[in-house]
Structure formats: structure tokens, C-alpha cells
C-alpha positions in Angstrom: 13.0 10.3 -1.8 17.1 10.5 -3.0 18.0 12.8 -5.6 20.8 12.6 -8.2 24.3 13.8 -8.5 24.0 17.1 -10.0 25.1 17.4 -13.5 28.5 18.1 -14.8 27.9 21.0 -16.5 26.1 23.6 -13.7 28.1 26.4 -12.0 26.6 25.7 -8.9 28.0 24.7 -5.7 27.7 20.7 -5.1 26.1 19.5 -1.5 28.6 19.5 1.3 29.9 16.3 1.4 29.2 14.2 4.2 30.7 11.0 5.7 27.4 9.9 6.9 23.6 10.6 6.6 23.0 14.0 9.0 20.2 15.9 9.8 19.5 19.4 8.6 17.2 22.2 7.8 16.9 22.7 4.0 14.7 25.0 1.5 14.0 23.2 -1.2 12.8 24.2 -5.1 11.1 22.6 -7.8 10.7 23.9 -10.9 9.7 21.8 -14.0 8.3 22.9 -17.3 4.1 22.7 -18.4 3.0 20.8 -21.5 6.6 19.6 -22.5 4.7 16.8 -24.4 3.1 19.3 -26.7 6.7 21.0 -26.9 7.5 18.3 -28.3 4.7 18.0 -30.4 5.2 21.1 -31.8 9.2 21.5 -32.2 10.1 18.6 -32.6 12.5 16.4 -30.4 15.7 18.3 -31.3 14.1 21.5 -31.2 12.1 20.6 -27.7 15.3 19.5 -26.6 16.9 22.9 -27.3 14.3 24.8 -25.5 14.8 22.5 -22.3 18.4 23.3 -22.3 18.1 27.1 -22.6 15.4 27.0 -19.7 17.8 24.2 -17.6 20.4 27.4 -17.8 18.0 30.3 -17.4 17.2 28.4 -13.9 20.7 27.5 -12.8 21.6 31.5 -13.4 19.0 32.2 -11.4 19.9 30.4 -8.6 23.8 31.0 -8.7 23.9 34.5 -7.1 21.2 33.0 -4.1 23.5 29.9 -2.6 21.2 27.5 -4.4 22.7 24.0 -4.7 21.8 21.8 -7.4 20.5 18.4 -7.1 18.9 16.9 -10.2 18.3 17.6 -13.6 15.6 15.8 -14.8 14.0 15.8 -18.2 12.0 18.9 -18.1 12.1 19.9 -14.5 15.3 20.9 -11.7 15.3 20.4 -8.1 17.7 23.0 -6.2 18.2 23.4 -2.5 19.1 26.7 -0.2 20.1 27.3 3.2 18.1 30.4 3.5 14.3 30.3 2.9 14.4 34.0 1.4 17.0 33.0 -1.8 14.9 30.1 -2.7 11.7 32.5 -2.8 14.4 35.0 -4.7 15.2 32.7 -6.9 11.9 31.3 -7.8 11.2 35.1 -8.3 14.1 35.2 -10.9 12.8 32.2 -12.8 9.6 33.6 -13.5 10.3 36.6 -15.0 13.3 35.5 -16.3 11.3 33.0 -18.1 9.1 36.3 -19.8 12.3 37.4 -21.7 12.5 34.2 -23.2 11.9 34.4 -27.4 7.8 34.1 -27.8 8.5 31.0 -30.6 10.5 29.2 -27.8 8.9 30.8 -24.5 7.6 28.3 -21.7 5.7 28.1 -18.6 6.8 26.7 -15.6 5.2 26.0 -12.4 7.3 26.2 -8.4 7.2 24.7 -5.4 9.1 26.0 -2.1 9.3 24.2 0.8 11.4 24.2 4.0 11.9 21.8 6.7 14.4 19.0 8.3 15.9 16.5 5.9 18.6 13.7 5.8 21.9 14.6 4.4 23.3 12.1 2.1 26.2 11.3 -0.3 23.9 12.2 -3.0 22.0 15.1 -1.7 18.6 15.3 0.9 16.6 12.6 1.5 13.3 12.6 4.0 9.8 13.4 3.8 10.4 16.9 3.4 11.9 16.2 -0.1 8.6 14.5 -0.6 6.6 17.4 0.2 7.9 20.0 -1.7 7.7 18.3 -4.4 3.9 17.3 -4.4 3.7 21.1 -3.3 5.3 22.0 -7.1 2.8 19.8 -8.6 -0.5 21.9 -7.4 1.7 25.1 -8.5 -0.5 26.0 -11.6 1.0 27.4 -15.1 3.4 30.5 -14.4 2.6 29.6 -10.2 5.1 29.9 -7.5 3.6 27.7 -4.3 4.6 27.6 -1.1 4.3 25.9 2.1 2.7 26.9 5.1 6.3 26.2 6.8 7.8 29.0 4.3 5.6 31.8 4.9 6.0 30.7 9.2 9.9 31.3 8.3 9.5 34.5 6.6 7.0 35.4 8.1 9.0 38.4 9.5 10.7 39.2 6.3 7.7 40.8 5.1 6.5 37.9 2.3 3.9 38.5 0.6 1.2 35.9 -0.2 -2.2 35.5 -0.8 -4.3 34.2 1.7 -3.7 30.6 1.0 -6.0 27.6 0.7 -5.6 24.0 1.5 -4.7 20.9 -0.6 -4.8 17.0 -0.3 -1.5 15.9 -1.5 -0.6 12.4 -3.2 0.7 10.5 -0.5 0.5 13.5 2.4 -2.1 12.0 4.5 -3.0 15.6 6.3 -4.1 18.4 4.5 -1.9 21.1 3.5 -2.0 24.7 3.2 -0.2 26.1 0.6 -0.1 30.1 -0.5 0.4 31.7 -3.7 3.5 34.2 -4.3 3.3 37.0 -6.4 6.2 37.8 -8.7 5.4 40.0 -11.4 6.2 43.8 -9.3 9.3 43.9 -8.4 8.1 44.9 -4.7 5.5 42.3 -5.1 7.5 39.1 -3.3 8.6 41.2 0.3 7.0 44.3 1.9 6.0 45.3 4.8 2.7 43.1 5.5 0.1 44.9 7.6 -1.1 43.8 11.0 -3.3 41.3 10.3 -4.1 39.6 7.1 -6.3 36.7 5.7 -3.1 35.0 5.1 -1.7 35.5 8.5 -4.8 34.5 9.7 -4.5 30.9 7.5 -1.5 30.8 8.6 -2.2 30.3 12.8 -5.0 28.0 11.6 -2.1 25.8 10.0 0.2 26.2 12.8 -1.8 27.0 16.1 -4.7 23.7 15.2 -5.3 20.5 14.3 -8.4 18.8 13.1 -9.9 16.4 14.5 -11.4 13.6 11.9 -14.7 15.1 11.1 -14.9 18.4 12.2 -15.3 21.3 10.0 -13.8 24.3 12.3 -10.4 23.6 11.8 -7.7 21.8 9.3 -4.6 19.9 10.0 -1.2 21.0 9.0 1.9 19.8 7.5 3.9 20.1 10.4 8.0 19.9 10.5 8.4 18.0 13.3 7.9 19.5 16.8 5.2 22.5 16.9 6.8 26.0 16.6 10.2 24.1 14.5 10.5 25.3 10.7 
């Protein structure tokens, strides 16, 4: 999957440029907008297309103070990408509430995916199966949802992040099962604190990264793995 030249008019900084395609570790958001048909529907095309502007620039601002770099702008949705796992997760923090203050005539819901994991470097952004994932990832987020990988809470896994205790999805075209948790955002303390000992989604998270199931059985699951076992 390639993504687009980011658009003219974000503040953000563009991709490193690169003479040739190169390996590296990315975090990578999606964000795109629920219902924007019945937007539509309901304000019109001018007015639908106002409302998609003024949420295209709440998420940009957003990511600005976190490093996020910005690859597409598409329609109703944005794909940015970080070099640090914990701005991306403060960032789609700051779209979510961010998105509360918004006018309740023009206010919309919005569903997130991170994910993190090794991707090709290319003129025009990051390329690889990784880009892939995240975004099927953003697509089970439900309305108002940040999701993330399995390989996000592994990275920040000392950082305190909090998350339910996760459950698994099929994704379209992901032919292992994934498993995805759920990030709280509404407390301001909500997204990082000191986790205790043990926890159901620690626990879910060695199932993802410590087995791999077998076709058939029904102890264990396998995992959306970023390359080697143990790599994030």
C-alpha cells in the first residue's frame, strides 16, 4: 500500500526524503470520519465539506506538537505517521477530545487505528504490509474508538498504557488473527499509568506474542507478528 504526497496546506513536517526505498520502524495513524454519507445527507455538500475541513485541521493540530508526519488526506479520513509509538497514542488522544469541543450542529465521530511495525521508505511516504494493517486495524475501531495493535501495547508496554484487555479480530486480507485493544481517552490519566502487575490485557498480550495456533486448536490464537519474534 503507497500513500500520497501530503497536502500543501498542513504544517506538518513532510517524510524524510529518501534516494531509494529503505527500511524502517514506523507508528502509523488512521483516523477517518463515521457516517460522512449522512453528513452529507444532512448539510449538504458545501456544508459537509466545511465540516471535513475543520476536522482535517483539528487533526493536523493535534498531531503537530507529537512529530506526526503527514501522508494523505483523503476525503473524510488522514493517515499520519510517528517515530515514537507514545505521540501517535498522544495524538489520537488529542483527536478525540478535541473532537468533543467541536459545535454540536457540526460535531463528528471518528474512529482510530494505531499501529507500529517495519515499513518501506519511499519517495511518497511508507509502503509494506504494515501500512496495510493499521489501516484494517482503523476500520474495526468503532464510533468515538481508538484501536490498537497488539505490537503497540508490546512497545509501550513499559510506559504504563492503559488498555482494556483486548480481543481478537479477522482482518480483510490479514490471514492470521489479530488482537487488537481498546484505549481509553476520556480522563486525562486514562491513556498512561502505572499498570499493575498483571492484568487481563497483559495476559492477552503473551497469548499474542509468546503462541501461535495451530489450525484447529482452540487453546491458543495466532498473532500479527512484525517480523522476527520479540521485534516491534
Amino acid at each position: 500500500m503507497k500513500t500520497r504526497q501530503p497536502s500543501r496546506r498542513s504544517n506538518l513536517r513532510p517524510v524524510p526524503a529518501v534516494s531509494a526505498p529503505e527500511e524502517v520502524d514506523v507508528t502509523l495513524l488512521f483516523c477517518d470520519v463515521v457516517r460522512s454519507t449522512e453528513l452529507t445527507r444532512r448539510l449538504g455538500d458545501r456544508g459537509a465539506y466545511g465540516v471535513i475541513q475543520e476536522f482535517h485541521d483539528l487533526v493536523l493540530r493535534a498531531a503537530t506538537p507529537e512529530g506526526g508526519h503527514e501522508l494523505e488526506l483523503r476525503g473524510d479520513g488522514v493517515l499520519l505517521a510517528f517515530e515514537d509509538s507514545r505521540h501517535a497514542v498522544d495524538c489520537g488522544v488529542g483527536i478525540q477530545r478535541s473532537l468533543l469541543g467541536m459545535p454540536q450542529d457540526r460535531r463528528v465521530s471518528a474512529r482510530i487505528g494505531i499501529h507500529t511495525g517495519s515499513a518501506l521508505r519511499v519517495a511518497t511516504g511508507y509502503f509494506g504490509s504494515n501500512v496495510i494493517l493499521a489501516a484494517r486495524v482503523a476500520e474495526e475501531a468503532a464510533p468515538g474508538e481508538i484501536l490498537v495493535s497488539s505490537a503497540i501495547v508490546q512497545k509501550l508496554s513499559e510506559h504504563g498504557l492503559s488498555v482494556d484487555a483486548g480481543h481478537w479480530v479477522t482482518l480483510k486480507g490479514i490471514p492470521e488473527a489479530c488482537l487488537v485493544f481498546s484505549l481509553p481517552w476520556r480522563s486525562k490519566r486514562e491513556s498512561f499509568e502505572k499498570p499493575s502487575a498483571w492484568s487481563p490485557a497483559h495476559e492477552a498480550m503473551c497469548l499474542a506474542f509468546g503462541s501461535v495456533r495451530e489450525t484447529g486448536s482452540e487453546s491458543d490464537a495466532p498473532s500479527c507478528m512484525l517480523g522476527p519474534r520479540g521485534q516491534a
